[in-house]
C-alpha positions as a LaTeX table, in Angstrom:
\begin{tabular}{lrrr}
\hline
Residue & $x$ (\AA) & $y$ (\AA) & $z$ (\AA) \\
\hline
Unk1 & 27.16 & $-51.93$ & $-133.33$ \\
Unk2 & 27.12 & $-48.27$ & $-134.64$ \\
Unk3 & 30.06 & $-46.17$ & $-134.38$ \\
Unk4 & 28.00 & $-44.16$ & $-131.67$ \\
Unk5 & 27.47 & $-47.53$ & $-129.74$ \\
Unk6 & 31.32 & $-48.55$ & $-130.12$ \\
Unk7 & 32.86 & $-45.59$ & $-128.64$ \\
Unk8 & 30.17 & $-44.91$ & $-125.81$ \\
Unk9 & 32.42 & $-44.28$ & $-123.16$ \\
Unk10 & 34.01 & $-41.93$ & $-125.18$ \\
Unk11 & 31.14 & $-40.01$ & $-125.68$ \\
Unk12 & 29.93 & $-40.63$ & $-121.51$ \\
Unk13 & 33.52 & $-39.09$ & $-120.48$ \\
Unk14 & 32.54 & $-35.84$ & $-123.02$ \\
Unk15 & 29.14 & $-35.82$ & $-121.42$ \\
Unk16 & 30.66 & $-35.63$ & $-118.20$ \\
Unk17 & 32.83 & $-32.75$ & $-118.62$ \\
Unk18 & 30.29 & $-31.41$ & $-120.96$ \\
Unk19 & 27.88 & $-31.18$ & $-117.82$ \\
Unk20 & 30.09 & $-30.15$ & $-114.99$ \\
Unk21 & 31.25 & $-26.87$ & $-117.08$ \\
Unk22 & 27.31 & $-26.50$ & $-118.00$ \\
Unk23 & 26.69 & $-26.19$ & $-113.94$ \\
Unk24 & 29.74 & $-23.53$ & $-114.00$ \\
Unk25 & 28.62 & $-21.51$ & $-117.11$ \\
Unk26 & 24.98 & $-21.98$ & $-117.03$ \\
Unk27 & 24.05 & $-22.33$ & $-113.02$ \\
Unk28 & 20.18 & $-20.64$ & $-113.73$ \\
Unk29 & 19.43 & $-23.76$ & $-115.68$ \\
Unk30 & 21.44 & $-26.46$ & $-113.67$ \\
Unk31 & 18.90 & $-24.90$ & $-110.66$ \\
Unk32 & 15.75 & $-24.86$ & $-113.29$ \\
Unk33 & 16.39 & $-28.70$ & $-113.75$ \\
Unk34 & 17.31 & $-29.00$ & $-109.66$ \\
Unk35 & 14.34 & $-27.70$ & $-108.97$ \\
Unk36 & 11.50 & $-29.75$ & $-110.74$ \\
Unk37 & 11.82 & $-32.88$ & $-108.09$ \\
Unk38 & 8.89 & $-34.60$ & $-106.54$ \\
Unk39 & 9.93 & $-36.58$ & $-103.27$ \\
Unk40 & 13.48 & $-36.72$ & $-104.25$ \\
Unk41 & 12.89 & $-37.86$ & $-107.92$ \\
Unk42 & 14.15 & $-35.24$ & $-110.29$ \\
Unk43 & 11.71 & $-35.19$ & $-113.09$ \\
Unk44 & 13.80 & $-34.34$ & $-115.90$ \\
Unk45 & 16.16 & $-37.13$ & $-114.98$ \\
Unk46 & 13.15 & $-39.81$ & $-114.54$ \\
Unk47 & 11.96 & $-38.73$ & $-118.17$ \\
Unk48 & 14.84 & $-39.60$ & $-119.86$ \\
Unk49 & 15.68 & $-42.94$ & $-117.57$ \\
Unk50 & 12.19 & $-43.52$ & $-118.91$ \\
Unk51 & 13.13 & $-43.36$ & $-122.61$ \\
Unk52 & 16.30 & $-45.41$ & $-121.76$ \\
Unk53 & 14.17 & $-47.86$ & $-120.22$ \\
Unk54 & 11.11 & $-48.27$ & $-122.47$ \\
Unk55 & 12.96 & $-50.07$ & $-125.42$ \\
Unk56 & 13.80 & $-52.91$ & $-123.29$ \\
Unk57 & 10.63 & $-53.01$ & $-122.13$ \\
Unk58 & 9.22 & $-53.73$ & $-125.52$ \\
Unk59 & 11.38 & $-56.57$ & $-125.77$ \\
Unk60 & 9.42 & $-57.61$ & $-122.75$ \\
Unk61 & 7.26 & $-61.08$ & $-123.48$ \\
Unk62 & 4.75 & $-62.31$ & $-120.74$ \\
Unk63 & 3.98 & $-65.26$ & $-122.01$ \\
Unk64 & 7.25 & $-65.85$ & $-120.81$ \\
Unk65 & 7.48 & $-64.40$ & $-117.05$ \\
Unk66 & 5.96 & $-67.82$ & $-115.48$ \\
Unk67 & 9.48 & $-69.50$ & $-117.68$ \\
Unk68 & 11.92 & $-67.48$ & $-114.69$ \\
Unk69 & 10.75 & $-70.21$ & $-112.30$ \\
Unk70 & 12.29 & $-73.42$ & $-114.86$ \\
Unk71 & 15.24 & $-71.10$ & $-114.39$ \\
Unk72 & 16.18 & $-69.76$ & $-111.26$ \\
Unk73 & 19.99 & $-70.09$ & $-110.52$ \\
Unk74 & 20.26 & $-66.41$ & $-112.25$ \\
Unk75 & 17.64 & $-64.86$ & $-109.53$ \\
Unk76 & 19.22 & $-66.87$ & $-106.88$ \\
Unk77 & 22.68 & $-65.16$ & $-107.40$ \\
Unk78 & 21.09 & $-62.03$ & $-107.29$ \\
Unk79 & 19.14 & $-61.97$ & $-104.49$ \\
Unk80 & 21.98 & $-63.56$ & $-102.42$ \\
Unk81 & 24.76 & $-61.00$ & $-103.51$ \\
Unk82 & 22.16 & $-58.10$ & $-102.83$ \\
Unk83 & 20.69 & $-58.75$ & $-99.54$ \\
Unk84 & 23.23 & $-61.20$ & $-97.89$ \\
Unk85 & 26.51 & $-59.84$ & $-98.93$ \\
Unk86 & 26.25 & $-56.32$ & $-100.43$ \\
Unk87 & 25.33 & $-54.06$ & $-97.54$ \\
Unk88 & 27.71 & $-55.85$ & $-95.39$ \\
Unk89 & 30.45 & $-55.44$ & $-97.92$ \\
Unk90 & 30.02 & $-51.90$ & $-98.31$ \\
Unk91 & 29.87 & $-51.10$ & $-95.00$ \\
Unk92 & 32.97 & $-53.09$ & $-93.90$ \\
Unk93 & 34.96 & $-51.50$ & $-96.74$ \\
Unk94 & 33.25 & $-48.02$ & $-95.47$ \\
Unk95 & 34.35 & $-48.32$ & $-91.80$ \\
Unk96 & 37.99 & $-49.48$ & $-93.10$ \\
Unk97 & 38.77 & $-46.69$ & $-95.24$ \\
Unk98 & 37.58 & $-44.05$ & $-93.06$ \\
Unk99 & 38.05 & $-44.75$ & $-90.20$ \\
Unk100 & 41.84 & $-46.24$ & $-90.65$ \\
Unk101 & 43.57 & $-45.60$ & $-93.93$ \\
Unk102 & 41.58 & $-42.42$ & $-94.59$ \\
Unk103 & 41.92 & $-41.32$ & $-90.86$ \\
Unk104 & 45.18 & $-38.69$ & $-90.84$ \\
Unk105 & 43.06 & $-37.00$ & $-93.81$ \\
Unk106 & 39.52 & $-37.06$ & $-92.39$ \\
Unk107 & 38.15 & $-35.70$ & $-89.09$ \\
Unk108 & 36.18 & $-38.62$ & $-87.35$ \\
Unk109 & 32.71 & $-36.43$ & $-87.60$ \\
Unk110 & 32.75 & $-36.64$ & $-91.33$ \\
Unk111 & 33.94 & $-39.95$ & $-91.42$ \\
Unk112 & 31.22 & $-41.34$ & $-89.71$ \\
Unk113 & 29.26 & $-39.46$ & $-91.99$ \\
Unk114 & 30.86 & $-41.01$ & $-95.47$ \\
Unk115 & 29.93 & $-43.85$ & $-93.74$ \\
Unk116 & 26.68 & $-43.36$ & $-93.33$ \\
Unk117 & 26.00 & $-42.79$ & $-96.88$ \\
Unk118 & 28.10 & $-45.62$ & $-98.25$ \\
Unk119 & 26.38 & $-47.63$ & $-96.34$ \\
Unk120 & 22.91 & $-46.40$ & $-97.44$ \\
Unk121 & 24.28 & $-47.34$ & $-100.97$ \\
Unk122 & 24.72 & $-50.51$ & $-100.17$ \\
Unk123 & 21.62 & $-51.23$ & $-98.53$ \\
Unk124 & 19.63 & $-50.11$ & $-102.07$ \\
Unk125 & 19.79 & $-52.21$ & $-105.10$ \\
Unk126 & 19.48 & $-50.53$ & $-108.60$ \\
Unk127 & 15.75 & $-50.66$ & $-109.72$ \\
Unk128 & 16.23 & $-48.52$ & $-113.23$ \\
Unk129 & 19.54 & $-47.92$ & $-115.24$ \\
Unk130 & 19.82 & $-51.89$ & $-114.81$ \\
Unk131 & 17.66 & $-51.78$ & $-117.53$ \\
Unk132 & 19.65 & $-49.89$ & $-119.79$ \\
Unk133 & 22.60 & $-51.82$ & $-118.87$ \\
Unk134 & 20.94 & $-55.29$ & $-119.41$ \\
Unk135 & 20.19 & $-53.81$ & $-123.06$ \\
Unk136 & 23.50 & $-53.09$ & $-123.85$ \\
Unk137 & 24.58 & $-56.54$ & $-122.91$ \\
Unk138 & 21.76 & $-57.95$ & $-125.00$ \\
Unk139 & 20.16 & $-59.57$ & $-121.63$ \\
Unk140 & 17.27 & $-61.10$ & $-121.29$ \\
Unk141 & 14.48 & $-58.57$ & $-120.58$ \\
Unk142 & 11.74 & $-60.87$ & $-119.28$ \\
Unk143 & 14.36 & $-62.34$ & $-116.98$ \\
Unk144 & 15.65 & $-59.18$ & $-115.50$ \\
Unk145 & 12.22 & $-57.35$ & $-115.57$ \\
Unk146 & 11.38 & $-60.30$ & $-112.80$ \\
Unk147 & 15.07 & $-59.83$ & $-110.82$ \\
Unk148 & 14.49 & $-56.06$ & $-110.53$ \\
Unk149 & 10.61 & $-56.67$ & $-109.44$ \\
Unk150 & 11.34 & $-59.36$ & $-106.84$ \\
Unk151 & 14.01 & $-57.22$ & $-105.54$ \\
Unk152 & 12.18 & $-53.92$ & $-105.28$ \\
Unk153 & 9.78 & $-56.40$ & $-102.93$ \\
Unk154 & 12.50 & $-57.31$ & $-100.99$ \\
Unk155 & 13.50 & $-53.37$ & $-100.52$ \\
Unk156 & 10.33 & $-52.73$ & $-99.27$ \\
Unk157 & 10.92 & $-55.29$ & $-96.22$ \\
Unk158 & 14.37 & $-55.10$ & $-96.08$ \\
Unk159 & 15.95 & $-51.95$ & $-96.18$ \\
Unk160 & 14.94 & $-50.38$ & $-93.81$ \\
Unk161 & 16.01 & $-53.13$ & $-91.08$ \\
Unk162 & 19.51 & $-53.42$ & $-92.76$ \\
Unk163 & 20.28 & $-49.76$ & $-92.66$ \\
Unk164 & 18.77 & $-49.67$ & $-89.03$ \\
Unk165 & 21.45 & $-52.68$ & $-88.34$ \\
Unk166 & 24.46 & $-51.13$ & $-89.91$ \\
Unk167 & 24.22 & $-47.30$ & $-88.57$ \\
Unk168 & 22.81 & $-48.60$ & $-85.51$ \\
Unk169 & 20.09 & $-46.76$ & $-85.66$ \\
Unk170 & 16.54 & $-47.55$ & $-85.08$ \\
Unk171 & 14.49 & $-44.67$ & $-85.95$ \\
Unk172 & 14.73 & $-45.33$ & $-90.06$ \\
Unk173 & 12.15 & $-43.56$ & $-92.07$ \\
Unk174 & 11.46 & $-44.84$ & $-95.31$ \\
Unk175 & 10.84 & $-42.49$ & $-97.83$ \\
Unk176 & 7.61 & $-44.60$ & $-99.08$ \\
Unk177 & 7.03 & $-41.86$ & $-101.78$ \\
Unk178 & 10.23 & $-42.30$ & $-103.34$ \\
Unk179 & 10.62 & $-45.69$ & $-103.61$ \\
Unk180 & 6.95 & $-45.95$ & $-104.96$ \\
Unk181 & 7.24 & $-42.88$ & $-106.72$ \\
Unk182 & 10.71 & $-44.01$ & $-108.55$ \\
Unk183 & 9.26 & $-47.59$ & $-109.18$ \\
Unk184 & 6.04 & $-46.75$ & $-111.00$ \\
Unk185 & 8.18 & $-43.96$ & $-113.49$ \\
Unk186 & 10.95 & $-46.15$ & $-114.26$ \\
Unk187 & 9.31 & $-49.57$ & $-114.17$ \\
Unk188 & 5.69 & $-49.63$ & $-113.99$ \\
Unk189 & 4.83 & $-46.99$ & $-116.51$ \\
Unk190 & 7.67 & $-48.53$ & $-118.85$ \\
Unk191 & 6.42 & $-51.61$ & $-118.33$ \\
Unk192 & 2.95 & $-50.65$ & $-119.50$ \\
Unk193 & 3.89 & $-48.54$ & $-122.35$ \\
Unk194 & 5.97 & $-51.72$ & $-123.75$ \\
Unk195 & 2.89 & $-53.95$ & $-123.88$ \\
Unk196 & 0.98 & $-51.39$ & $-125.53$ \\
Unk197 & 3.51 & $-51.17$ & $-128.20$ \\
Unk198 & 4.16 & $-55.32$ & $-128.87$ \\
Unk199 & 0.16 & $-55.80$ & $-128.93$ \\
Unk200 & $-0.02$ & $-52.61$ & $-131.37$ \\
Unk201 & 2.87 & $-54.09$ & $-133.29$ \\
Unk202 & 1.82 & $-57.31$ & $-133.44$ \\
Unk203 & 3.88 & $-60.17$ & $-134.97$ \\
Unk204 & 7.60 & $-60.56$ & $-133.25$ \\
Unk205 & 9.08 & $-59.05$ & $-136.83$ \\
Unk206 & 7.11 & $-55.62$ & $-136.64$ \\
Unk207 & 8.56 & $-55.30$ & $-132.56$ \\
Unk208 & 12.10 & $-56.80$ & $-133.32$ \\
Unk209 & 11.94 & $-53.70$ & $-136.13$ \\
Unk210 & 11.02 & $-51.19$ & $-133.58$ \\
Unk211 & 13.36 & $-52.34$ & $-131.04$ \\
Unk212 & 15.91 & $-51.36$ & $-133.63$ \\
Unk213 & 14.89 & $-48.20$ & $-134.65$ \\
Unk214 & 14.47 & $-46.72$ & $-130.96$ \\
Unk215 & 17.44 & $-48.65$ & $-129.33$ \\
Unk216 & 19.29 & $-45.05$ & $-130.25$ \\
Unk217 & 17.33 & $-43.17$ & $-128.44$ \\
Unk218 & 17.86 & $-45.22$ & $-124.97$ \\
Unk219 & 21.76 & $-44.40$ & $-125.30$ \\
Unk220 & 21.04 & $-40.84$ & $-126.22$ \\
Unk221 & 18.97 & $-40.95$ & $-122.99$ \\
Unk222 & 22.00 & $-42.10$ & $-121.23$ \\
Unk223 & 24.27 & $-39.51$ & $-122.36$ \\
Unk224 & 21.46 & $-36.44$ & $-121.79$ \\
Unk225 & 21.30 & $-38.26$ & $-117.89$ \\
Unk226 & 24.87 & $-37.71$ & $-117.60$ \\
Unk227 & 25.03 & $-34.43$ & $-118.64$ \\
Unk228 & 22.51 & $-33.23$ & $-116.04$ \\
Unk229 & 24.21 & $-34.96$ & $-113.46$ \\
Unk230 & 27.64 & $-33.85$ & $-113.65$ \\
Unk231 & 25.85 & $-30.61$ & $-114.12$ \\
Unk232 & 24.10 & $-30.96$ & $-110.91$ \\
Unk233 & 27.32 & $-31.26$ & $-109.02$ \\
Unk234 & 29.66 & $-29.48$ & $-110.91$ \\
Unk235 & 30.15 & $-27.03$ & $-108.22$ \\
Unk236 & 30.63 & $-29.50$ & $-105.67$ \\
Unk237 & 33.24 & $-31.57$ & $-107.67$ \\
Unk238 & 35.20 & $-28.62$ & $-108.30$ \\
Unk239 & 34.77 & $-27.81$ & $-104.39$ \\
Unk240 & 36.24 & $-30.87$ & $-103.07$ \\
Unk241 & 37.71 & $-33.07$ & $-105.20$ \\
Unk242 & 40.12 & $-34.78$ & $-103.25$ \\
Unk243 & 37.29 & $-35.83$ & $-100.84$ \\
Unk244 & 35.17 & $-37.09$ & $-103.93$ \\
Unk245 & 38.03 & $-39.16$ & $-104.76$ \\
Unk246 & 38.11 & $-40.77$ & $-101.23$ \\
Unk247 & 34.41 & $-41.27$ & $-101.31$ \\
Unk248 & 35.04 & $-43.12$ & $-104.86$ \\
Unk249 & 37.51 & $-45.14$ & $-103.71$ \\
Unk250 & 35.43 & $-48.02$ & $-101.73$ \\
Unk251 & 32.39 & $-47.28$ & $-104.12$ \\
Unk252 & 35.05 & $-48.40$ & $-106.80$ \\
Unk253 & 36.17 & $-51.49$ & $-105.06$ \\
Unk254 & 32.68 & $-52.28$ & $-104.07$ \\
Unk255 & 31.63 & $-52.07$ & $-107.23$ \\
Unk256 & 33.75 & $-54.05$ & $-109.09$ \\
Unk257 & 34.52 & $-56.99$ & $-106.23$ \\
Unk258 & 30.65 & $-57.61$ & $-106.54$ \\
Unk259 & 30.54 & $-57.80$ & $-110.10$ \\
Unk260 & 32.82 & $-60.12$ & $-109.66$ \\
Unk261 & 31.56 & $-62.17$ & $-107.42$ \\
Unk262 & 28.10 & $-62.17$ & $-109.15$ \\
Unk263 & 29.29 & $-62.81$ & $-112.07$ \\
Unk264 & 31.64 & $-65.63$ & $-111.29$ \\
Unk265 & 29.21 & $-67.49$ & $-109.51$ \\
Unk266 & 26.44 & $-67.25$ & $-112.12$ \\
Unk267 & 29.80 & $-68.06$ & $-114.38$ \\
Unk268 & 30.08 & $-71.29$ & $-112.36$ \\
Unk269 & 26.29 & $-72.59$ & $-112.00$ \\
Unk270 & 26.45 & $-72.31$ & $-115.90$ \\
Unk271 & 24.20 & $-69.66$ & $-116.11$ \\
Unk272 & 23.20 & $-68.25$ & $-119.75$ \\
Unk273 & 24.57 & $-64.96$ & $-120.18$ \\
Unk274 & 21.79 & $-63.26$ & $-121.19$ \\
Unk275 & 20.71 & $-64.08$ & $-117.34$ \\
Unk276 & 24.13 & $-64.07$ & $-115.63$ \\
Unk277 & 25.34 & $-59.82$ & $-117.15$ \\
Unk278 & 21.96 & $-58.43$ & $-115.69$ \\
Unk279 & 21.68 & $-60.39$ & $-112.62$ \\
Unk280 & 25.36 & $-59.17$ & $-111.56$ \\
Unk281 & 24.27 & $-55.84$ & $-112.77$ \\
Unk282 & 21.84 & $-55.84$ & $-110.20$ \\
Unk283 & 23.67 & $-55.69$ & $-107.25$ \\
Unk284 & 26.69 & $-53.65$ & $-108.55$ \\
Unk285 & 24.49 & $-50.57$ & $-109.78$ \\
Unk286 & 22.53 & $-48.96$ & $-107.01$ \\
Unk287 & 19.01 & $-47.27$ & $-106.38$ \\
Unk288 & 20.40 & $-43.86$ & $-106.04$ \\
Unk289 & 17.50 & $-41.63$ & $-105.38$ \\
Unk290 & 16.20 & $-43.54$ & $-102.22$ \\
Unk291 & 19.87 & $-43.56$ & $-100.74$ \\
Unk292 & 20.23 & $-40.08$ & $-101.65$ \\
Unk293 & 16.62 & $-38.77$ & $-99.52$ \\
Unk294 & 17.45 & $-41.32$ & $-97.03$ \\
Unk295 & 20.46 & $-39.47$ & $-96.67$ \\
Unk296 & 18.93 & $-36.42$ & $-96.80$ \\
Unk297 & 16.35 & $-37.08$ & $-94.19$ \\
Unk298 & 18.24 & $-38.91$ & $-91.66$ \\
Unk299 & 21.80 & $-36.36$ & $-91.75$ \\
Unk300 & 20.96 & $-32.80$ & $-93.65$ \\
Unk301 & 20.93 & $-31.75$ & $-96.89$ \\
Unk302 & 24.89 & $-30.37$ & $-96.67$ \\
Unk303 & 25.61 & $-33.47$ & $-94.90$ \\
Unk304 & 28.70 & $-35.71$ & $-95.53$ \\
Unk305 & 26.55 & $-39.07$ & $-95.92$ \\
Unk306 & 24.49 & $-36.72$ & $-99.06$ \\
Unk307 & 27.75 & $-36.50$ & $-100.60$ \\
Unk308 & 28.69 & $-39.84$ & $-100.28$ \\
Unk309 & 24.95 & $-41.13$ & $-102.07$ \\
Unk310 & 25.59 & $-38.12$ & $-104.68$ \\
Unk311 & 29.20 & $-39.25$ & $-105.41$ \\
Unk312 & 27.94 & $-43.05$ & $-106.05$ \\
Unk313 & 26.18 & $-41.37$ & $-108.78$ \\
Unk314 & 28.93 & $-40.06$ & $-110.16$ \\
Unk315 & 30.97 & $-43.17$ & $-110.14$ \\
Unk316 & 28.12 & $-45.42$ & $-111.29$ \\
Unk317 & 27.46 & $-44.75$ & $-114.76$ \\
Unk318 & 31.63 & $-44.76$ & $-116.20$ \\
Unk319 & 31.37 & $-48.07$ & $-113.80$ \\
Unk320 & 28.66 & $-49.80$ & $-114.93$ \\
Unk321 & 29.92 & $-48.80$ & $-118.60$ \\
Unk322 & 33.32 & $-50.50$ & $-118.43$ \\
Unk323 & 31.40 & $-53.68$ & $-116.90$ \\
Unk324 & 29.24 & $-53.47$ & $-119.52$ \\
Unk325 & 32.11 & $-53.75$ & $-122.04$ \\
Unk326 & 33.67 & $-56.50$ & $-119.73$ \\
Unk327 & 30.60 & $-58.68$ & $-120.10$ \\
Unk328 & 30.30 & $-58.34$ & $-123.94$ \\
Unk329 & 33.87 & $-59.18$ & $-124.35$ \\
Unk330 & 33.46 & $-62.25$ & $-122.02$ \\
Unk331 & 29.93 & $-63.54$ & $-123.44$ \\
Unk332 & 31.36 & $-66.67$ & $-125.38$ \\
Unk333 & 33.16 & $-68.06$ & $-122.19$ \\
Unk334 & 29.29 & $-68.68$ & $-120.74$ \\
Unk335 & 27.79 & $-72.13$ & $-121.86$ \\
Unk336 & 26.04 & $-72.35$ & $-125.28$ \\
Unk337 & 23.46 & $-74.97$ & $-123.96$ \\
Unk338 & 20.54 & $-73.38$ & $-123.30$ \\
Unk339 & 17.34 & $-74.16$ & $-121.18$ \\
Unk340 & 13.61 & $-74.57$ & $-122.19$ \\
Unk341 & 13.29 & $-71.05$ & $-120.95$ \\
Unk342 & 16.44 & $-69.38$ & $-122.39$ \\
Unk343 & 15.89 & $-70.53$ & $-125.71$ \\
Unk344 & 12.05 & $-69.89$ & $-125.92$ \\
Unk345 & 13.49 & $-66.29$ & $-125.09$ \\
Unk346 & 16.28 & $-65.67$ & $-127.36$ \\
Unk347 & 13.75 & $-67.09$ & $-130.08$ \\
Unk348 & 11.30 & $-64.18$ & $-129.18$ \\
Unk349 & 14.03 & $-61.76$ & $-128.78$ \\
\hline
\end{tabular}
């Protein structure tokens, strides 16, 4: 690893203040960036999640997508920790913290609403930055190109009825053009641009070189994303930060207990680790930009549940980071013995 790579949190924690005084100093262009969004989807964020995407997408090898099915303990774990466990997690850790050890700090109107947009966090699996995350743990990209597209089907059918369930409410619109929207720019587009590339490049020499040489420019794509949104809420983090640091406490919990979980049981069904980092990934990151318009179209703009999506945001990317860093450090605990599958993948990797 570069010394860039090394310290990366280092340089994510200088981003972060970096971009919260840029929205104090420099407003006119925190507004400039607000304002170029299509159905929720901020444009200048979705170009760089692109780039941060794209180099794992090269790594991408078809031939070996049919392979997922000789191995499917990885997918298994993810689908059950996201749709069977996740929401419900989140929303019984929402409804305890706010509405009992949060209470003599909270009124019960905005408590319902932190609620609200915890739970809509939990309800929404991460569809992009797993991506970038799987990269840094040196996953397997076939493998978790196929766990983020079978769950973005799932989405389709499922959140809707889970966040109806939870909120108790029945009237959920889906913000179709979002979640197509955000699936085509971060992995359809990707997706396409990588095969382009490895049937331009060629032989698996000429792509394993390129991988290399624009693997930097994913992680400066990461730092630029964090930037511009600490920037985007720098006035609001400055406004309340006490209530930010409620919000963060069950997104912190949440986040880590289902790692955990995740991880542990793709641990225990021997799962490679190129499989087992992404797949509990997955479920700990979420798909912020359809929580955050939910959120926005079912409680207001100003409303308490937007600042709950906004401040899972926040939390995710330092999050994810440390996880990341767990993962590498535990890689040799996972079993060496690998599958048909695995190794005709780390062979072409």
């Amino acid at each position: 690893m570069s010394i860039f790579e090394r310290y990366l949190t280092v340089w994510v924690a200088l981003a972060m203040v970096g971009g919260v005084l840029i929205g104090l100093v420099a407003p006119g262009l925190v507004q400039l960036i607000a304002s170029a969004e299509v159905a929720s989807v901020n444009l200048v964020v979705a170009l760089l999640i692109w780039a941060m995407v794209y180099p794992m997408m090269v790594g991408v090898d078809f031939g070996a997508v049919a392979g997922v099915a000789r191995q499917p303990r990885g997918l298994i774990v993810t689908l059950v920790v996201n749709w069977l466990i996740k929401p419900f997690t989140m929303a019984f850790l929402a409804v305890l913290f706010f509405e009992h050890v949060f209470a003599p700090w909270i009124e019960p109107e905005d408590a319902a609403q932190y609620t609200a947009g915890l739970i809509l966090l939990g309800a929404a699996p991460c569809t992009a930055m797993v991506f970038v995350w799987s990269q840094l743990t040196r996953g397997d990209a076939t493998y978790t190109l196929v766990q983020v597209s079978v769950n973005d089907l799932i989405m389709v059918v499922a959140f809707a009825p889970i966040v109806a369930f939870l909120l108790g409410v029945t009237d959920i619109q889906v913000p179709w053009q979002t979640l197509v929207l955000a699936t085509v720019l971060y992995v359809v587009l990707p997706l396409i641009a990588g095969l382009i590339t490895r049937r331009t490049l060629g032989s698996q020499e000429a792509i394993d070189a390129f991988s290399a040489r624009v693997k930097p420019w994913s992680v400066m794509g990461l730092i630029a994303t964090v930037v511009i949104l600490f920037g985007l809420q720098g006035q609001t983090i400055l406004a309340k930060p006490m209530v930010i640091v409620l919000i963060a406490i069950p997104i912190l919990i949440q986040s880590y207990g289902i790692f955990a979980l995740a991880y542990g049981a793709a641990y225990a069904l021997k799962v490679p680790h190129r499989i087992a980092a992404p797949c509990a990934m997955i479920g700990t990151s979420n798909f912020f930009e359809l929580a955050v318009a939910v959120a926005i179209s079912l409680f207001g703009l100003n409303s308490g549940a937007a600042l709950a999506t906004v401040v899972g945001v926040l939390v995710e990317v330092p999050v994810m980071l440390s996880l990341v860093a767990f993962a590498n450090r535990t890689r040799a605990r996972f079993p060496e013995v690998e599958t048909q599958y695995s190794k005709k993948t780390v062979n072409s990797n």
